[in-house]
Structures are given as structure tokens and as C-alpha cells.
C-alpha positions as CSV (number, residue, x, y, z in Angstrom):
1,X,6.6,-11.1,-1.0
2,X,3.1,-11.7,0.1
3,X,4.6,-15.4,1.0
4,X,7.3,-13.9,3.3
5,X,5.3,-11.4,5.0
6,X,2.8,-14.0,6.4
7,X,5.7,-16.1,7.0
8,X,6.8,-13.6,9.0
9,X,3.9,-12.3,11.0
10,X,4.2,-13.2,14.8
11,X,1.0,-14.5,16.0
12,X,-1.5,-14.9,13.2
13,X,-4.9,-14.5,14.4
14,X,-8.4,-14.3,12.0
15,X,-8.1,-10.7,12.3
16,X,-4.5,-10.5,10.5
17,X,-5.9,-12.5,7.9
18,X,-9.2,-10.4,7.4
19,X,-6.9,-7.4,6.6
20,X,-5.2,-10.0,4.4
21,X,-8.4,-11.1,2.7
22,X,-10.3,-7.2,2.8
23,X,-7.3,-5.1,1.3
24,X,-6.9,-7.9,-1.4
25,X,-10.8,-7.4,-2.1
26,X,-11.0,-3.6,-1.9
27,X,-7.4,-3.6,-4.2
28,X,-9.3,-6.1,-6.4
29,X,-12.8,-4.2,-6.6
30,X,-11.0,-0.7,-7.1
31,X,-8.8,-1.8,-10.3
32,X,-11.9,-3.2,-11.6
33,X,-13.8,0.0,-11.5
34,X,-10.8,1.8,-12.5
35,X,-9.6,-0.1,-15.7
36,X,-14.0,-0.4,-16.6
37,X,-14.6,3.1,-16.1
38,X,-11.7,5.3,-15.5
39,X,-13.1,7.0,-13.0
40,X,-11.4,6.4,-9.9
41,X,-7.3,6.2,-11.5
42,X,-8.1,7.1,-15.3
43,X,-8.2,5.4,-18.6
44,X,-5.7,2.4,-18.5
45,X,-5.3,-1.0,-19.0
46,X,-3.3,-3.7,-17.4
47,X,-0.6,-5.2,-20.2
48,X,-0.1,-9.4,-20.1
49,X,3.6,-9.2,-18.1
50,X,1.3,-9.4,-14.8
51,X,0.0,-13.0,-15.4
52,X,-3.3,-14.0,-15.0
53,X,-6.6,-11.6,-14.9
54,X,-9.6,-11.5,-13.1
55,X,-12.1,-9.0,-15.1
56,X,-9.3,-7.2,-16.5
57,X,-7.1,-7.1,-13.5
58,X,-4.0,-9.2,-12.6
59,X,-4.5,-11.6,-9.8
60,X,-1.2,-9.6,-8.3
61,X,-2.7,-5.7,-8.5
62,X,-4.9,-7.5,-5.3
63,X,-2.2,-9.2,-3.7
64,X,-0.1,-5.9,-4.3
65,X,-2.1,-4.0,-2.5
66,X,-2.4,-6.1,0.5
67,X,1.1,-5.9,0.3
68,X,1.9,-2.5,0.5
69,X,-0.9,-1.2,2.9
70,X,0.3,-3.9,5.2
71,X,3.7,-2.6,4.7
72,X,3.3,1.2,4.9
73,X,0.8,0.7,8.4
74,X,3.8,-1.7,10.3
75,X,6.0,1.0,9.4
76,X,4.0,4.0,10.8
77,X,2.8,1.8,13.9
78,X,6.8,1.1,14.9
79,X,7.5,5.0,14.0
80,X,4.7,5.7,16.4
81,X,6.0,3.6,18.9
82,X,9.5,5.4,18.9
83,X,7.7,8.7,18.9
84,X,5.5,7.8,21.5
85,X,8.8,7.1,23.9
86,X,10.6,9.7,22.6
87,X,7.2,12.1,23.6
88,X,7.4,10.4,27.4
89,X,10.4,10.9,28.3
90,X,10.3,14.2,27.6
91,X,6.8,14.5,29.7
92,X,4.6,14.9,26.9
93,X,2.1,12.1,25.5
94,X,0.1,12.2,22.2
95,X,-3.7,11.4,22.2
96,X,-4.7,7.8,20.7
97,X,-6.5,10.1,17.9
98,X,-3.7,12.2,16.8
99,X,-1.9,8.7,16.9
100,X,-4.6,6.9,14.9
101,X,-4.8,9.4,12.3
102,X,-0.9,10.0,11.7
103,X,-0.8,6.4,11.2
104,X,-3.8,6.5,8.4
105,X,-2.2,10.0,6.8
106,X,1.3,9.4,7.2
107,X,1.0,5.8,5.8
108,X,-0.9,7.0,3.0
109,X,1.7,9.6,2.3
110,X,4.5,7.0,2.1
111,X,1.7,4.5,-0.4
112,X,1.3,7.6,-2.5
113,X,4.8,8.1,-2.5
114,X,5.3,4.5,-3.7
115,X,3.2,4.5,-6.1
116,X,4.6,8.2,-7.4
117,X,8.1,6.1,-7.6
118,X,6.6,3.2,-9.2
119,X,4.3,4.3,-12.1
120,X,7.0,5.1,-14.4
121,X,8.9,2.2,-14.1
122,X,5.4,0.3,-14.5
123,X,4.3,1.8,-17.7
124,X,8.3,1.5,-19.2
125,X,8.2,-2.4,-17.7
126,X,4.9,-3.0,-20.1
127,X,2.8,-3.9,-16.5
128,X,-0.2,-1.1,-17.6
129,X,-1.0,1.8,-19.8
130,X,-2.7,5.1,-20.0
131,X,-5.1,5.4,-22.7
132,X,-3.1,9.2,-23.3
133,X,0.3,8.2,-22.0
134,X,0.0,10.8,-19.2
135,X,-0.4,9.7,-15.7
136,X,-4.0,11.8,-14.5
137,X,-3.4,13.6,-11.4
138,X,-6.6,12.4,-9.9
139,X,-5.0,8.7,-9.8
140,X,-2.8,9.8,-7.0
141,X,-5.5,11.3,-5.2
142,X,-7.3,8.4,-5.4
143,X,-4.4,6.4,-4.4
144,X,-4.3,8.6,-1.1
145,X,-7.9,8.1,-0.5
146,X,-8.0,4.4,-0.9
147,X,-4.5,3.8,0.9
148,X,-6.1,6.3,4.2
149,X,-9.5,3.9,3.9
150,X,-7.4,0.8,3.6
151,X,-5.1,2.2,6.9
152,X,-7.9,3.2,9.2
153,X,-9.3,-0.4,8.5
154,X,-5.5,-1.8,9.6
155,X,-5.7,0.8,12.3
156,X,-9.0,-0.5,13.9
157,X,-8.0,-4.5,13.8
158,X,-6.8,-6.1,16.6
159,X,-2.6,-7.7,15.5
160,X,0.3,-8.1,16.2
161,X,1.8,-5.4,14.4
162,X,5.6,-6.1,14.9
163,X,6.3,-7.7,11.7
164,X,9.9,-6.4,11.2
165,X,10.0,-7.8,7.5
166,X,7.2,-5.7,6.2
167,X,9.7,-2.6,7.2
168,X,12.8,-4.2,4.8
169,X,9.9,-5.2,2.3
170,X,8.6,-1.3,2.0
171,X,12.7,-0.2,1.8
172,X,13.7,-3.0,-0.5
173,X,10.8,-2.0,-2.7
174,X,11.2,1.6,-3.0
175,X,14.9,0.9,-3.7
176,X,14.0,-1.5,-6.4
177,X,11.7,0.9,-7.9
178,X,14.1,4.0,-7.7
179,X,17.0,2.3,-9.2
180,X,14.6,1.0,-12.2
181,X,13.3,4.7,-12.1
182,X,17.1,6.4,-12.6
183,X,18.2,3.5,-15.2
184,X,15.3,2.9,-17.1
């Protein structure tokens, strides 16, 4: 997936690839707190079905996380753009802040959504485990303050932000999820 998106992307430039290189990083450095301490998600562990670890986390939790931020801020930026025509030609405009910080709460809605759809499945597939079975509400919080963090930092780089396959990524993978979810 990670593959195809860069594939994809019109017009790389060194600041598509910091986002690349920063989101895996943060994704990285914030699984490593979490499955050490359990203080950011709670007490789990990552199972062997994700491949090869780094201090207790799979290689893939980082590129996963690049993955979806990148996915979840192309799709707010193009909703913003239709909303932004739709707003002129009916007279109106929205300010650049509004704009900005739609696109870092909105996008985290739709990561914490996500991740809402896909913990289940993720636990059932063997991927991780909570040390008391129950998912701890404080992970999704979490998951909506990293994924606003990680948005604000795709907000402020200078992209081009018209990848159209990070859109049928995001749908193809919340469609994956949910059918696993209902037949699981």
C-alpha cells in the first residue's frame, strides 16, 4: 500500500517524503512507548503475524501509520476543496483557519474511526493483544491526539496533495476492515 501511494503521488518533493519519513517515526516512537509502558494506548503487545520488530514493534505499525494519516489528510484536503467551491458560489468563503483545523479534526475523526473499525478485527487476526482483553478507552483518545498532531504536521507541509489513490486506499480499507468486522 505504502508502495502504491508513493507510486502514486504527483510531484514528489523532500517535503512529501519528510511527512513520509516523520509520521513513520512518530507511529514508530508512540508504539514503542505504548507496548513499554502502556500509557499512551494501554497494556498490549504486538503478536508475530506482523513480521519483523523493532523494540517490540512491527516494522509495519510505522509504515501503517504513515499510511493512514497520509490517507485520511488527502481526503479532507479534496473534501475541502469541494466545500470551498460549493461555499463560493454561494457568496460565502471559509477562513484558512477554520479550513486548517477541519482538516486536522475531521481527519482525525475519520483515523479514529478507523482504528474503531479495525481493532477488533486486529485482536481476532492475532496482529496484538490487550493485557485484559478489553480495548481501554483512553487508546482512542490517544489515537485522536496523535492522528490531529500527525494532520497539523501534513497541514503545514508544502505537497501536492491530489493523490487520488490515497482516497480508494482509505475506502478500500475501511471496507476490508468492516467486512472482516461482520464475518469474523
Amino acid at each position: 500500500m505504502a508502495v502504491l501511494l508513493i507510486w502514486n503521488q504527483p510531484e514528489k518533493n523532500k517535503a512529501f517524503f519528510a511527512f513520509f519519513i516523520f509520521s513513520f517515526l512518530i507511529g514508530m516512537g508512540v508504539e514503542m512507548i505504548g507496548v513499554h509502558t502502556g500509557h499512551l494506548f494501554g497494556a498490549y503487545h504486538y503478536g508475530v503475524k506482523m513480521g519483523a520488530k523493532f523494540n517490540g514493534v512491527p516494522w509495519l505499525i510505522g509504515l501503517n501509520w504513515f499510511i493512514l494519516m497520509f490517507c485520511c489528510g488527502i481526503v479532507m484536503t479534496k473534501l475541502h476543496r469541494w466545500i470551498t467551491e460549493q461555499y463560493e458560489a454561494s457568496g460565502f468563503s471559509m477562513t484558512p483557519l477554520l479550513e486548517r483545523l477541519s482538516l486536522i479534526f475531521d481527519g482525525a475523526s475519520i483515523a479514529l474511526f478507523f482504528d474503531w473499525i479495525m481493532e477488533p478485527v486486529a485482536i481476532k487476526m492475532g496482529f496484538w493483544e490487550w493485557k485484559d482483553g478489553e480495548i481501554p478507552l483512553y487508546n482512542y483518545l490517544c489515537w485522536f491526539l496523535i492522528s490531529m498532531f500527525l494532520l497539523w504536521v501534513f497541514s503545514k507541509l508544502k505537497f501536492n496533495k491530489d493523490n487520488y489513490f490515497a482516497v480508494d486506499l482509505l475506502i478500500i480499507q475501511v471496507l476490508f476492515f468492516l467486512t472482516l468486522r461482520f464475518f469474523l
